[in-house]
Z-matrix of the N, CA and C atoms (Angstrom, degrees):
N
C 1 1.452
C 2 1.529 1 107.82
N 3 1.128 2 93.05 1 129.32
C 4 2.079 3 94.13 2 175.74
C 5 1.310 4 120.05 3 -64.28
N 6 1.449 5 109.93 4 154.00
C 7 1.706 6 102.15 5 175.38
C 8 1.287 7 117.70 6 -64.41
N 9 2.002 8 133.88 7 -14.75
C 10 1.109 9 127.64 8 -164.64
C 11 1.674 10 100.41 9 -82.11
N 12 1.784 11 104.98 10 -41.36
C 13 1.125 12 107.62 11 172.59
C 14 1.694 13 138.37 12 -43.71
N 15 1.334 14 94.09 13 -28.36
C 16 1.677 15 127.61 14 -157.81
C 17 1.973 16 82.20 15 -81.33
N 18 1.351 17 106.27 16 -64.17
C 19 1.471 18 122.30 17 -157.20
C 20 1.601 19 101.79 18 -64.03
N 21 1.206 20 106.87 19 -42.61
C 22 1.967 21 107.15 20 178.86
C 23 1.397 22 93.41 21 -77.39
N 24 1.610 23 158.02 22 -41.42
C 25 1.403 24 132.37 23 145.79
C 26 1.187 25 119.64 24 -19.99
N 27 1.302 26 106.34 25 -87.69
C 28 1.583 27 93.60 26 -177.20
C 29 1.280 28 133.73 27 -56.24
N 30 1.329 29 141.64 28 -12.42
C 31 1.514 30 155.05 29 131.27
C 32 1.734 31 113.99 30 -15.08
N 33 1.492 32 89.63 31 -60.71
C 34 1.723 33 110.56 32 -159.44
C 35 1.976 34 93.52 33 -87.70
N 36 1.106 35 121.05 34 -53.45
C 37 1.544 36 117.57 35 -179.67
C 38 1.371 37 106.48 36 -41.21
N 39 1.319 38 161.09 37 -42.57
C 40 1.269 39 147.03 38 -168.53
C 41 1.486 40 111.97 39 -67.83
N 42 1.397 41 106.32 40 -36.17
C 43 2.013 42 116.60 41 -158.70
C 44 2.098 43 77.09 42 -76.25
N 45 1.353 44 139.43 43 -16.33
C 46 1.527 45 111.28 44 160.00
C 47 1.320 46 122.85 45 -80.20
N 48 1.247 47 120.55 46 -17.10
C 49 1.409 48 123.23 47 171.71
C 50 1.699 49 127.14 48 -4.57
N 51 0.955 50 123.57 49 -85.66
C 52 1.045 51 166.34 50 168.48
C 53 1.516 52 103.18 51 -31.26
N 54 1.639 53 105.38 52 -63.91
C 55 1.461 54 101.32 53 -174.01
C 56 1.693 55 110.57 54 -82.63
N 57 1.526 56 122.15 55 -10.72
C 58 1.234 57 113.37 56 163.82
C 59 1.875 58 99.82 57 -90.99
N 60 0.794 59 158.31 58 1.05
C 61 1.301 60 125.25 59 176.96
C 62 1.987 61 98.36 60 -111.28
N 63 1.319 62 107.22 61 -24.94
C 64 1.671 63 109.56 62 167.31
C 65 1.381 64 111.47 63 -104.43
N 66 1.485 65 124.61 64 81.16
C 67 2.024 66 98.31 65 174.78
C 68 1.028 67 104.04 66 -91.65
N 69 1.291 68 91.83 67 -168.52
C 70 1.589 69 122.52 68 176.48
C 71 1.287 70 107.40 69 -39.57
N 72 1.481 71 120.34 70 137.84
C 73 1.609 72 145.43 71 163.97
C 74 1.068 73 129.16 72 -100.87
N 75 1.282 74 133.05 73 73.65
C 76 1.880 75 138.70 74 -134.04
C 77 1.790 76 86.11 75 -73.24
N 78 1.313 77 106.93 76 -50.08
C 79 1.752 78 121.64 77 -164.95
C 80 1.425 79 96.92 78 -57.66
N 81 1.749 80 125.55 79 -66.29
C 82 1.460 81 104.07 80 -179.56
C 83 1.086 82 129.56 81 -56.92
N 84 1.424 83 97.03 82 -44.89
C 85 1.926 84 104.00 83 174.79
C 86 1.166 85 112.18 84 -37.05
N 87 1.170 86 122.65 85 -63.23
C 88 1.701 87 132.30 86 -169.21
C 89 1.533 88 104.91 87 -56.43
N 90 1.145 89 114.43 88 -42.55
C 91 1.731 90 122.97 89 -169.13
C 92 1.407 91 103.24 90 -60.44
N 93 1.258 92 119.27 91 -23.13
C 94 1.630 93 118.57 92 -157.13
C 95 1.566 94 113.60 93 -100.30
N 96 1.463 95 111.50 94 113.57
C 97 1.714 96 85.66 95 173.56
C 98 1.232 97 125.31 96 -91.84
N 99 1.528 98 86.21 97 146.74
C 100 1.963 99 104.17 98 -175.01
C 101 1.440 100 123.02 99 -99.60
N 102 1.179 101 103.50 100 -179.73
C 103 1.696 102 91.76 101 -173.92
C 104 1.500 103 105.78 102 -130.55
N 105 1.611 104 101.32 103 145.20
C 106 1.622 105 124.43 104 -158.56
C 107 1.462 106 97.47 105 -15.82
N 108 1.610 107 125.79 106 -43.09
C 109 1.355 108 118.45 107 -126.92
C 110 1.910 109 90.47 108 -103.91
N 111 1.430 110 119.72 109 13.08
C 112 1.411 111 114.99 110 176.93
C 113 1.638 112 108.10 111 -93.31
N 114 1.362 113 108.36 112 128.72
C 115 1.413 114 134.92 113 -168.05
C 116 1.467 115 106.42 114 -85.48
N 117 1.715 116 117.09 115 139.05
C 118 1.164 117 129.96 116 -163.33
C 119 1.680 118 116.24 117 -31.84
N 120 1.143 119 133.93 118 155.85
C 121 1.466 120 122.78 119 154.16
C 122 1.611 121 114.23 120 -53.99
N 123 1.325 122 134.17 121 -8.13
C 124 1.349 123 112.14 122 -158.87
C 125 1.514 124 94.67 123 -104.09
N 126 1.235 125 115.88 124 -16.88
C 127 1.929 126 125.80 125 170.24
C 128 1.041 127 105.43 126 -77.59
N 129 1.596 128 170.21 127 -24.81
C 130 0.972 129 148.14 128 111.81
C 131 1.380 130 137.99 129 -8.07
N 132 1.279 131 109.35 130 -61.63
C 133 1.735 132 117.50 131 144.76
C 134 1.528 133 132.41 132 -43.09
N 135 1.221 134 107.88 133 -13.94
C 136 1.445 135 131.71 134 -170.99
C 137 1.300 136 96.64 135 -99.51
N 138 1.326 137 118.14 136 -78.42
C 139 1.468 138 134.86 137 -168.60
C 140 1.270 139 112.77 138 -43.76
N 141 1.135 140 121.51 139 -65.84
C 142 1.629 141 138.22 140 -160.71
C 143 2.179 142 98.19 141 -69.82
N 144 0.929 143 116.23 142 -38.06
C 145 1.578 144 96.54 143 178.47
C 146 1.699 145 110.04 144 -71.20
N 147 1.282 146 105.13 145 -44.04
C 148 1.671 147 115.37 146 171.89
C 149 1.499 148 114.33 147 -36.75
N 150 1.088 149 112.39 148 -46.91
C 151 1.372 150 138.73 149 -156.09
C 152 1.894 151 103.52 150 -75.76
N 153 1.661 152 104.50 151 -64.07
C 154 1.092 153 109.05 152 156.47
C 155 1.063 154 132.59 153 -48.88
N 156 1.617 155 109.14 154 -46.46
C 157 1.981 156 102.47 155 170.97
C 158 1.396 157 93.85 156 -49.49
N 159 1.327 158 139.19 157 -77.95
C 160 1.385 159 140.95 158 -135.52
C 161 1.689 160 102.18 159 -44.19
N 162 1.430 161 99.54 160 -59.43
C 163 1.459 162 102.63 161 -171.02
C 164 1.798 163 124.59 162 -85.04
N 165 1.139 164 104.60 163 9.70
C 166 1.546 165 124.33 164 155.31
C 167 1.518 166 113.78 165 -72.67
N 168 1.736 167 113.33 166 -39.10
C 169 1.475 168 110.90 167 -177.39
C 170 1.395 169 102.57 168 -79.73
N 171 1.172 170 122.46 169 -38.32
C 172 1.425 171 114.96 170 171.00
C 173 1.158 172 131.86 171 -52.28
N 174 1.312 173 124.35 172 -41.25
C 175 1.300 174 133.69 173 164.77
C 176 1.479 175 114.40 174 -63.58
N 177 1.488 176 120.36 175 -36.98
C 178 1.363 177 115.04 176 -160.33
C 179 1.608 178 100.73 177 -69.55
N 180 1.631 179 105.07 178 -38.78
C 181 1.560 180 122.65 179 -169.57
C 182 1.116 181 98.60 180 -68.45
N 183 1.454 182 125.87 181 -17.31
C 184 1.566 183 111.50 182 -172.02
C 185 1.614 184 107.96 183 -103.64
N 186 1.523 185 117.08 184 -27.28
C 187 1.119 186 112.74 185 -174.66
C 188 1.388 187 119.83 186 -80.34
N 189 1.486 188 110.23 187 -8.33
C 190 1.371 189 113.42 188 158.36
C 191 1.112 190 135.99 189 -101.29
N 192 1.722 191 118.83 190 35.58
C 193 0.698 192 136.15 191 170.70
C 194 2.337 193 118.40 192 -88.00
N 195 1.095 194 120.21 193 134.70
C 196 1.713 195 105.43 194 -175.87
C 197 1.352 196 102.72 195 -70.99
N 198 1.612 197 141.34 196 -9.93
C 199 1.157 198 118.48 197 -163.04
C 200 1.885 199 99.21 198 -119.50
N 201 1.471 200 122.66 199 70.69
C 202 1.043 201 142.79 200 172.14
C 203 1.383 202 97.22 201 -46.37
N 204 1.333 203 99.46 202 135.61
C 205 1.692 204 129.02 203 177.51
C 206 1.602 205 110.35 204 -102.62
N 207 1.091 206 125.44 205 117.82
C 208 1.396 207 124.73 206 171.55
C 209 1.501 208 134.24 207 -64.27
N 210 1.361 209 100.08 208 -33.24
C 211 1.762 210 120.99 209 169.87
C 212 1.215 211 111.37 210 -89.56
N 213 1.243 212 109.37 211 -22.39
C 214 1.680 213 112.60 212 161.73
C 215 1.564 214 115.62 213 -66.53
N 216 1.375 215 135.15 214 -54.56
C 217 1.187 216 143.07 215 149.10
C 218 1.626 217 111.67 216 -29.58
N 219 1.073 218 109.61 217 -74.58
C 220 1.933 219 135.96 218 -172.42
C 221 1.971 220 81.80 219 -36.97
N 222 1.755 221 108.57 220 -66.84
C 223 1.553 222 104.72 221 -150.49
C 224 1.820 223 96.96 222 -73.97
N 225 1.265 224 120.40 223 -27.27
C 226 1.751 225 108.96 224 173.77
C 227 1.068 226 105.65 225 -59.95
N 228 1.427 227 129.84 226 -70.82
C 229 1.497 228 125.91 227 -168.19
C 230 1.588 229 110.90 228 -55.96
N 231 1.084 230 137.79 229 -26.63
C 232 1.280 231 118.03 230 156.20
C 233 1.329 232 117.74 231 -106.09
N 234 1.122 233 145.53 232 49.12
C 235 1.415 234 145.39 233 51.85
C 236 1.582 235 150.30 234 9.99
N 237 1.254 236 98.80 235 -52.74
C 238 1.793 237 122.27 236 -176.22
C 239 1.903 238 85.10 237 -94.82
N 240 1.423 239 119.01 238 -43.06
C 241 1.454 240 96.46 239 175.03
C 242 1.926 241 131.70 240 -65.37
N 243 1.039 242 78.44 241 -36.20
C 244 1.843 243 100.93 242 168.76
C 245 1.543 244 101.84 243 -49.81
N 246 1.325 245 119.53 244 -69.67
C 247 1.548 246 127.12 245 -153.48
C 248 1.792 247 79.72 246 -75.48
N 249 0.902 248 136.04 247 -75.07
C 250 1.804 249 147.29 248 -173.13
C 251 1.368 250 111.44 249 -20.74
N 252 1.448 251 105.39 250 -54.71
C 253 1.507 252 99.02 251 176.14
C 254 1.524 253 127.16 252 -91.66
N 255 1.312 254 110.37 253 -33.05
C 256 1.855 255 104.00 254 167.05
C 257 1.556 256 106.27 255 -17.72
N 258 1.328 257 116.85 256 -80.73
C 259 1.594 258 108.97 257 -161.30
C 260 1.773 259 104.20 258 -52.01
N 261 1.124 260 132.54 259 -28.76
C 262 1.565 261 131.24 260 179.72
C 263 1.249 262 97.77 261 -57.04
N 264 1.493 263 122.00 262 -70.26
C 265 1.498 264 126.35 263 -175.01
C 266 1.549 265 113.69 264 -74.48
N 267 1.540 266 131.20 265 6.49
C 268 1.468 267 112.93 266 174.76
C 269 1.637 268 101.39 267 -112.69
N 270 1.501 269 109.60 268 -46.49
C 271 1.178 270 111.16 269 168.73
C 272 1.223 271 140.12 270 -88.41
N 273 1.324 272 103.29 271 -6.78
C 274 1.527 273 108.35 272 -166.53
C 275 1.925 274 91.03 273 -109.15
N 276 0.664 275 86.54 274 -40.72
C 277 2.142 276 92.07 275 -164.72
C 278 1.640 277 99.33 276 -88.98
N 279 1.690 278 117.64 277 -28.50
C 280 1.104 279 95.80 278 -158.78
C 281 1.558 280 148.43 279 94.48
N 282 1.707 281 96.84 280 -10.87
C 283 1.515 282 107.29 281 -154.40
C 284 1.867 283 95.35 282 -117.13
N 285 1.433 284 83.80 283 133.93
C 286 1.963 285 87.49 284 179.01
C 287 1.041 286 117.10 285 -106.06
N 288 1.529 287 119.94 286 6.05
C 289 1.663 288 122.92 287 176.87
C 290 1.579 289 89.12 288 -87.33
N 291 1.524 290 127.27 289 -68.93
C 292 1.582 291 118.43 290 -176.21
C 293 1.429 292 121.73 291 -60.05
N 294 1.702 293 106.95 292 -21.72
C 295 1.591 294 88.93 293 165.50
C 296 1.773 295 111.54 294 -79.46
N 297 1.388 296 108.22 295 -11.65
C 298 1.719 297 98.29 296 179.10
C 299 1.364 298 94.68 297 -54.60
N 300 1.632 299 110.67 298 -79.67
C 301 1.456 300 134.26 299 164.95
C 302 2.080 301 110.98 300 10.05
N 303 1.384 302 103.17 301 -76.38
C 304 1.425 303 121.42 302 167.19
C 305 1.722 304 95.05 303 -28.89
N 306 1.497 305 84.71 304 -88.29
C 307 2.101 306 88.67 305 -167.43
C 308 1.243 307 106.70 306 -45.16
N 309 1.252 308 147.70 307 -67.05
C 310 1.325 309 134.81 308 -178.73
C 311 1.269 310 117.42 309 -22.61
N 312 1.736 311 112.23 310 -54.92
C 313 1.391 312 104.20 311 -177.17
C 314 1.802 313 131.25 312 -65.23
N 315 1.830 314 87.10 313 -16.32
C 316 1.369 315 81.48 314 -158.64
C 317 1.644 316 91.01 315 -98.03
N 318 1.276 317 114.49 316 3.05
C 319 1.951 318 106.50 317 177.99
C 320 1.477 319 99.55 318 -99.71
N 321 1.474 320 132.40 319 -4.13
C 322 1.181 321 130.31 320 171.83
C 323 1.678 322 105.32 321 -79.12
N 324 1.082 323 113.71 322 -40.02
C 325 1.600 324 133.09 323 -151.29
C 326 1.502 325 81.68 324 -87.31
N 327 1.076 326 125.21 325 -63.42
C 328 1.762 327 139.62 326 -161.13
C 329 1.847 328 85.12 327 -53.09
N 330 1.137 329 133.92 328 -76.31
C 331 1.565 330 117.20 329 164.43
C 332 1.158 331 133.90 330 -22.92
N 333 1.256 332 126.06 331 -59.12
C 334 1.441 333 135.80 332 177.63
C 335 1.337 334 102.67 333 -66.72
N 336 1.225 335 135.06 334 -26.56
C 337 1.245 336 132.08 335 -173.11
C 338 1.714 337 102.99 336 -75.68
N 339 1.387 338 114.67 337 -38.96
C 340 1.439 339 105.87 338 -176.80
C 341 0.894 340 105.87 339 -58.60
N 342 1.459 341 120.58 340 -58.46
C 343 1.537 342 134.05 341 -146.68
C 344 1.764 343 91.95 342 -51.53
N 345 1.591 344 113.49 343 -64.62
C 346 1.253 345 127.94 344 -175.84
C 347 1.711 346 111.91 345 -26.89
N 348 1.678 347 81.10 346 -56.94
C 349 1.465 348 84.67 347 -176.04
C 350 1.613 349 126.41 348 -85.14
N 351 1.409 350 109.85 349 -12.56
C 352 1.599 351 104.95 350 170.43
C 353 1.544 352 100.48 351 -73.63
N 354 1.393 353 150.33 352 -16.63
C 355 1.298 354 151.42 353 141.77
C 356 1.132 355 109.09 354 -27.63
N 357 0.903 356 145.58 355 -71.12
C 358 1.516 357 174.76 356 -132.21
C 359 1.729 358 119.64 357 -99.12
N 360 0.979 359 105.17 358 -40.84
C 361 1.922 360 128.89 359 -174.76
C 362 1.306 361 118.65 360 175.03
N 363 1.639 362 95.87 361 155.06
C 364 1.329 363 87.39 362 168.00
C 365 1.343 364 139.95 363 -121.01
N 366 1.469 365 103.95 364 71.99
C 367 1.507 366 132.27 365 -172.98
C 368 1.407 367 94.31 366 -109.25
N 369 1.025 368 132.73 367 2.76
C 370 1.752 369 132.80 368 -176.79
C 371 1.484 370 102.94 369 -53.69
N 372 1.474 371 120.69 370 -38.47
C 373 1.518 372 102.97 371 -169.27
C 374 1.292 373 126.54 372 -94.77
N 375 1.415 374 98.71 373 16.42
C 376 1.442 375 110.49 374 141.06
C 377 1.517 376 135.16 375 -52.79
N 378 1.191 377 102.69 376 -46.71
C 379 1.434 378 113.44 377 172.05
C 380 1.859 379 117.66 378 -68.01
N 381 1.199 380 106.12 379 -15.32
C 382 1.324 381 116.18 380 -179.55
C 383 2.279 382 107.67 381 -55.42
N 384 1.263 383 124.23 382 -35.57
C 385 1.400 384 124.06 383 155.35
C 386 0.873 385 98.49 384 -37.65
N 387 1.493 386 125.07 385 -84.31
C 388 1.406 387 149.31 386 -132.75
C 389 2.331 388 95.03 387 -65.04
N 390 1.305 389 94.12 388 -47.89
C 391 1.470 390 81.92 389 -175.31
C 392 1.784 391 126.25 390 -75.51
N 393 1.633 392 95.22 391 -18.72
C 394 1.325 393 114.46 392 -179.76
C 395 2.522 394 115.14 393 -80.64
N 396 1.325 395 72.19 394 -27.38
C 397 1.440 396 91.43 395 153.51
C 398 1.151 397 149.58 396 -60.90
N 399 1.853 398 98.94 397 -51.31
C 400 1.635 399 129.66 398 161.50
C 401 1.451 400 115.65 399 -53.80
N 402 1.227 401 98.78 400 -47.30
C 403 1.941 402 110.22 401 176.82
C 404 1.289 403 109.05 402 -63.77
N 405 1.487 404 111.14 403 -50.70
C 406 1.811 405 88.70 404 175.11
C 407 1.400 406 125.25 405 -88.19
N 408 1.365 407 118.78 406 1.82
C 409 1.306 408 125.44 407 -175.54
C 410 1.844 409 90.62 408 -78.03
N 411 1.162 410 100.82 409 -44.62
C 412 1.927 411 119.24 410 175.62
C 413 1.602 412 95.72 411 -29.37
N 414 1.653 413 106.18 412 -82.38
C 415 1.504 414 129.55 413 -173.42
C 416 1.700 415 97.66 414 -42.63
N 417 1.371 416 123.87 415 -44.28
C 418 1.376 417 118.01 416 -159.68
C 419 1.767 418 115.41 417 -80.45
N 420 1.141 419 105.40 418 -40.43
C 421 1.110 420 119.95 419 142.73
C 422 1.564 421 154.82 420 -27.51
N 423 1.514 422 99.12 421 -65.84
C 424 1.658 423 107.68 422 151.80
C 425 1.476 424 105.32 423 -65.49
N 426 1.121 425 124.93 424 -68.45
C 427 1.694 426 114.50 425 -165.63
C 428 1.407 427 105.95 426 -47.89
N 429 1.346 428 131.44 427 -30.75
C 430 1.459 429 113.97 428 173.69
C 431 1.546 430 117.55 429 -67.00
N 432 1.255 431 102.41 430 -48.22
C 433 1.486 432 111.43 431 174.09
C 434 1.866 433 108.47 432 -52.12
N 435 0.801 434 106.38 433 -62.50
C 436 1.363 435 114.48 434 -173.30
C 437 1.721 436 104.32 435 -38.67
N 438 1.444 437 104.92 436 -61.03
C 439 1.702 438 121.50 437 -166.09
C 440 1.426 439 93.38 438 -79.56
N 441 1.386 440 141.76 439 -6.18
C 442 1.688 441 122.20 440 174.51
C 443 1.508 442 119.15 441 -126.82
């Protein structure tokens, strides 16, 4: 296995974190009502690894770059905290005000991250899923909160 291969592994292994040490909660899930516009459980499962590849190449392309960005760093890592903790606070805690909380941060961050990164390379519109995602995960989100 190549070292580039090796290095975009370890990049991409953290963004599962989260969903192996918090999964899925069939019992809360089910308990909660949702609204018309929430998409099967098996598109979620779909979405979210895609998503991570995308923004693994971005990072990888950027972190090997010599002229390291600091707010570029600063806006991923709180980023990776945003996306990291939702499943702690939706599945694990239960709570839909801190998982709102979570998404907010991470569709604010998921912006700043382009911007950062269309600075940076131009693999940025990669991230363009990932932000168009955030917004409705946003919308999907409040309406649960709101209705439970």
């Amino acid at each position: 296995m190549s070292k580039k291969i090796i290095c975009f592994l370890l990049l991409l292994v953290p963004w599962f974190t989260s969903g192996l040490l918090f999964p899925f909660d069939p019992g809360f899930y089910n308990s909660l009502t949702l609204p018309n516009f929430t998409p099967p459980k098996l598109f979620f499962i779909i979405i979210w690894p895609v998503l991570f590849i995308l923004i693994t190449i971005t990072v990888y392309r950027n972190l090997k770059k010599d002229n390291q960005n600091n707010d570029y760093l600063y806006i991923l890592i709180m980023n990776f905290i945003g996306v990291e903790t939702y499943n702690l606070f939706f599945f694990y805690m239960n709570n839909l005000f801190l998982s709102l909380v979570s998404t907010v941060v991470t569709l604010v961050t998921s912006i700043f991250l382009t911007i950062e990164t269309r600075k940076l390379d131009e693999s940025w519109p990669l991230l363009i899923p990932y932000n168009i995602w955030n917004i409705y995960a946003f919308i999907l989100i409040t309406s649960i909160y709101l209705t439970n």
